[in-house]
C-alpha positions in Angstrom: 102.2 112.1 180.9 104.2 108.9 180.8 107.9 108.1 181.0 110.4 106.3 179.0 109.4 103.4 181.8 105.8 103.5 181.3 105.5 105.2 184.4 103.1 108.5 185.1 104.8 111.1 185.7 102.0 113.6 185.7 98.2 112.8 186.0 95.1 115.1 187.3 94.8 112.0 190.0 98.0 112.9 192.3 97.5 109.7 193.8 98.4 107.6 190.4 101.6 109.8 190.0 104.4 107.1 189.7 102.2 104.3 189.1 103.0 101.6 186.3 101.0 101.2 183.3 99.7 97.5 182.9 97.2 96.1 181.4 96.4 99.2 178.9 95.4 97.8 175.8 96.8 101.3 173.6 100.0 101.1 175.2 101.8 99.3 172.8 100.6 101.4 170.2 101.2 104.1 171.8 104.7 103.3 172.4 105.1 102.5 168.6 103.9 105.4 166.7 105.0 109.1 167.1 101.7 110.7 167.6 97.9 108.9 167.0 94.6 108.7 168.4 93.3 105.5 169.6 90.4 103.7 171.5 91.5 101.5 174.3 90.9 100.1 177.7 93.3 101.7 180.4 94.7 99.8 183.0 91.3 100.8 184.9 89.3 98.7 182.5 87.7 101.9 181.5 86.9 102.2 177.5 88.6 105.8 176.7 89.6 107.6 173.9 92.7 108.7 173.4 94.9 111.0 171.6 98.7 110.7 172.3 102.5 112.3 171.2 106.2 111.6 171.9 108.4 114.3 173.4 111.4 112.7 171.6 114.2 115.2 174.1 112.9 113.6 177.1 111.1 110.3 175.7 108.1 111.4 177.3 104.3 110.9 176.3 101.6 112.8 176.4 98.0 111.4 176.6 95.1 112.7 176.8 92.0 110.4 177.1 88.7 110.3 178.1 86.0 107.3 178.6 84.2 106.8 175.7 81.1 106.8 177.5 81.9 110.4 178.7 82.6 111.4 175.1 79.9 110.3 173.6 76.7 111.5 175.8 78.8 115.2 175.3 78.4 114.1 172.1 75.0 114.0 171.8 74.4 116.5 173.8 76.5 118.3 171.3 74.3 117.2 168.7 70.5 118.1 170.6 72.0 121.9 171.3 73.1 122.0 167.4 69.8 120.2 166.3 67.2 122.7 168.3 69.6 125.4 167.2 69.4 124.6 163.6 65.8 124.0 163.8 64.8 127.5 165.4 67.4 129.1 162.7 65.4 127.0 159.9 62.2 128.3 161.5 63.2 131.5 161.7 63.9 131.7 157.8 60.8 129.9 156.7 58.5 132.4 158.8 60.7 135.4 157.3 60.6 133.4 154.0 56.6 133.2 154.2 55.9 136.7 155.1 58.2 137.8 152.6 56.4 136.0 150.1 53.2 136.3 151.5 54.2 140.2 150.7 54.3 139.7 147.8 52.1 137.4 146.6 49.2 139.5 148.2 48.4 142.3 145.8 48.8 138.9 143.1 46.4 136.6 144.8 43.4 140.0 145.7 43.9 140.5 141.8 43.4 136.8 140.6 40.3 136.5 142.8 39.2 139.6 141.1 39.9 138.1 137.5 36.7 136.0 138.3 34.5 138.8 139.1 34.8 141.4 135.8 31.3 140.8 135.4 30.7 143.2 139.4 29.9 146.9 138.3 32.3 147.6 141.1 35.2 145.6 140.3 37.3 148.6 138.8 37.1 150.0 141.8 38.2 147.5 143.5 41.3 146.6 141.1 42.7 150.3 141.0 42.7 149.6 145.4 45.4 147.2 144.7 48.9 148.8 145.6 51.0 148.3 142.5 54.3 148.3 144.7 56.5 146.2 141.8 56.4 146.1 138.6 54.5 142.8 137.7 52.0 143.7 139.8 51.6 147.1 138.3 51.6 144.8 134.7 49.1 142.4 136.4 46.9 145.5 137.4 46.7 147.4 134.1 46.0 144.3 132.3 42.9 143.3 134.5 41.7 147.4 134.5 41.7 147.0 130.4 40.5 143.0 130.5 37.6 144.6 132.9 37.2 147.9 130.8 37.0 145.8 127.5 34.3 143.4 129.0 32.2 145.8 130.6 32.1 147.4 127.0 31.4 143.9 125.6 28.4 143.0 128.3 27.1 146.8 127.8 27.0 145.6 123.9 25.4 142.6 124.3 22.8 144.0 126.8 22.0 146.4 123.8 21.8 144.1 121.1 19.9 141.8 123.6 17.1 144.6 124.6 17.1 146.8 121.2 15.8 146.1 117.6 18.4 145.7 115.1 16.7 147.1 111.9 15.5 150.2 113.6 17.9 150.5 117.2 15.1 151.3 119.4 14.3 148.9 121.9 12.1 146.3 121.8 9.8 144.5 123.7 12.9 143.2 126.2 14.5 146.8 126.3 11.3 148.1 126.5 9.8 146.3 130.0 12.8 146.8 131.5 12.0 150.8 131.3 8.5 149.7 132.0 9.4 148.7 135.3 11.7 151.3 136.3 9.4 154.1 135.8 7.0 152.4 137.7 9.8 151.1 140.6 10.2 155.3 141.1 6.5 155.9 140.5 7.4 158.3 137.3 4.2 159.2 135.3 4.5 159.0 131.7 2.1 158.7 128.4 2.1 155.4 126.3 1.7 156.3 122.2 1.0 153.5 120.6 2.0 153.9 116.9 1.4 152.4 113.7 2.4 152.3 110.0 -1.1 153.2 108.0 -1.8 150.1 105.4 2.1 148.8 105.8 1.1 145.7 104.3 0.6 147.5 100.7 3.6 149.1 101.3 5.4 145.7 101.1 3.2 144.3 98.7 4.0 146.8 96.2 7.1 148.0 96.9 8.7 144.9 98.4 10.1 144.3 101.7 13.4 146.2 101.7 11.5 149.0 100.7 9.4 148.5 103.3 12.4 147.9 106.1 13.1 151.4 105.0 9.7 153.0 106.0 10.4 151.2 109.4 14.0 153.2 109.6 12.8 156.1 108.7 9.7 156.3 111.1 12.5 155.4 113.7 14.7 158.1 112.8 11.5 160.5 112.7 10.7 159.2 116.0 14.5 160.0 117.4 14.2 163.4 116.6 11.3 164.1 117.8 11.0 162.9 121.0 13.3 164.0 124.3 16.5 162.3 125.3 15.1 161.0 127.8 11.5 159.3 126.3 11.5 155.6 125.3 11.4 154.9 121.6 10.6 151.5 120.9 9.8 149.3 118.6 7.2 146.6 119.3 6.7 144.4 116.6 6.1 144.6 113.1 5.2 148.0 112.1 3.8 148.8 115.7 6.3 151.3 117.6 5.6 152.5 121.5 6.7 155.4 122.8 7.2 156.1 126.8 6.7 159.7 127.4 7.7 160.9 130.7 5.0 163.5 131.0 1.2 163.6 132.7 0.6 166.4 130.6 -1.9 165.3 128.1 -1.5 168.5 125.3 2.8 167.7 125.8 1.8 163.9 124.7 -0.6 164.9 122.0 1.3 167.4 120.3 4.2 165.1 120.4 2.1 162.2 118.8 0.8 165.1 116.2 4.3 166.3 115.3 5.3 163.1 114.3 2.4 162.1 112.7 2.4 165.3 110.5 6.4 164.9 109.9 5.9 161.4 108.8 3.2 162.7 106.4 5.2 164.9 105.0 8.6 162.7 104.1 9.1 161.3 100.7 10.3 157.9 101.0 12.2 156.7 98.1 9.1 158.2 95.8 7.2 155.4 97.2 4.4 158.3 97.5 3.1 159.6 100.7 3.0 157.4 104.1 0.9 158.1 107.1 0.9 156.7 110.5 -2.0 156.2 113.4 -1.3 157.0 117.2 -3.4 156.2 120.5 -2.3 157.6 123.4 -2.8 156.4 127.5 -1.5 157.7 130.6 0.0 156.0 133.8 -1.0 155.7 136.3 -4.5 157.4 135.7 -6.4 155.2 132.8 -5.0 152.4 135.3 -2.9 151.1 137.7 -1.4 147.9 135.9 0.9 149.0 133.5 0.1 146.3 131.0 -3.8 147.8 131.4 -2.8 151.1 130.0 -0.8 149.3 127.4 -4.2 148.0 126.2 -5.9 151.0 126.5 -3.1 152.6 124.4 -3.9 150.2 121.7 -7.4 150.6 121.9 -6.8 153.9 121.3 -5.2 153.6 118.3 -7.5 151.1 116.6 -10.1 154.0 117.3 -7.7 156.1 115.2 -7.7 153.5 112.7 -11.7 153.0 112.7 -11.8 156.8 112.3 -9.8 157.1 109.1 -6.5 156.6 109.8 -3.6 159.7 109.8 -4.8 160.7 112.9 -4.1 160.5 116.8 -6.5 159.7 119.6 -6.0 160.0 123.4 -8.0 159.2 126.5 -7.7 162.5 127.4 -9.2 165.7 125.4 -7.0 167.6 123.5 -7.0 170.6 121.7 -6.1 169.8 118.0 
């Protein structure tokens, strides 16, 4: 605090307490405004900053400086504290933000990796695993269960059209090996009847061929009725059908080849007069032990049917007719 004088009449150095102020390069401002800040050099030579105002009752001043130098490492020490302070709080929000949305972009991200596997058997499964905790997840989930759902039905389809034949819908020669080697993968016994359409090529001569793609869908119906559930119908080409009988009882094979054989005999087709059909029948695994073996033998059998008249059936094993 200064005087009307310029003198100091209060200072935090006792010993400057009366001294003069010269050569302060503020002081003239000071003296000249009513209340300021300024930067100046004391009569110290110290740089300081300054902030000043008049008592105008008294005439006093009041300053209060401080070297710039001072100031300004406070300053940036100011400025570090707020900085690393800022930095952890920034951090802070940003892990919070990321687990937040890590949260919830989970159950998103396990179901768009599972949009690329609908083709697994076990993928619904795997989906309905997914907690549906908000609601476009929940829209994400059902989607995907009824994208999956609708192309399992589609690959189920095209397996079938791929392994069955499409005039008749038994299997054919794809469908057909594919039951081949599962009944031999869990060592299942079972009777092949080979079967054939008795002088088929007069049939289409005469009648023409849609006439005769209706003997061929009727022998498959035949066929689909007679046989179990769970015996393979199949076409194999032409007018040649196979059937897989999961038996090693020669009289259940040979009465099934007879009951169709007699049923075919007996439906009118179209007028087109009455059609008959040949069978040879083999057994797995004891004619052989290659499946494609008793295949052969099968078909051996029924050419024997053939030499012997046709409209008959003849097995490896005796039968009682």
């Amino acid at each position: 605090m200064i005087d009307q004088h310029n003198r100091i009449i209060f200072h935090p150095d006792k010993k400057r307490i009366g001294e003069k102020i010269i050569n302060n390069t503020g002081l003239d401002y000071i003296n000249n405004h009513r209340k300021g800040s300024i930067r100046l050099k004391n009569s110290l030579g110290i740089d300081n900053l300054a902030g000043f105002a008049h008592i105008p009752s008294v005439k006093w001043i009041v300053v209060s400086q401080q070297p710039t130098d001072d100031l300004l490492a406070q300053a940036n020490t100011l400025i570090l504290k707020v900085s690393i302070g800022i930095f952890f709080f920034y951090l802070f929000i940003f892990l919070v933000v990321w687990y937040i949305s890590s949260f919830i972009s989970s159950p998103l991200n396990r179901l768009a990796r599972m949009a690329s596997m609908l083709n697994q058997a076990e993928i619904q499964d795997k989906i309905k695993e997914v907690d549906p905790w908000y609601f476009e997840v929940l829209k994400f989930r059902t989607s995907l269960l009824l994208s999956s759902e609708t192309f399992s039905h589609r690959i189920a389809e095209l397996k079938h059209r791929v392994n069955t034949d499409p005039l008749t819908g038994l299997y054919n020669r794809r469908g057909m090996q594919l039951f081949l080697n599962e009944l031999v993968k869990t060592r299942t016994e079972f009777a092949a009847l080979a079967i054939d359409i008795d002088f088929f090529k007069k049939v289409n001569d005469h009648y023409g061929h849609d006439q005769g793609d209706m003997v061929l869908q009727t022998l498959a119906q035949i066929m689909q009725t007679n046989f179990r559930d769970h015996d393979i119908c199949c076409r194999s080409g032409g007018e040649e059908f196979l059937v897989l009988m999961t038996t090693a009882d020669p009289s259940v094979a040979y009465k099934a080849a007879e009951r169709l054989r007699t049923t075919m005999q007996q439906t009118n087709i179209n007028g087109m007069g009455q059609i008959t059909i040949s069978v040879g029948i083999a057994f797995w695994p004891q004619d052989a032990a290659d499946v494609n073996e008793v295949l052969k033998i099968a078909d051996n059998k029924l050419y024997e049917a053939k030499h012997s008249g046709r409209n008959c059936t003849r097995s490896t094993a005796e039968q009682q007719t």
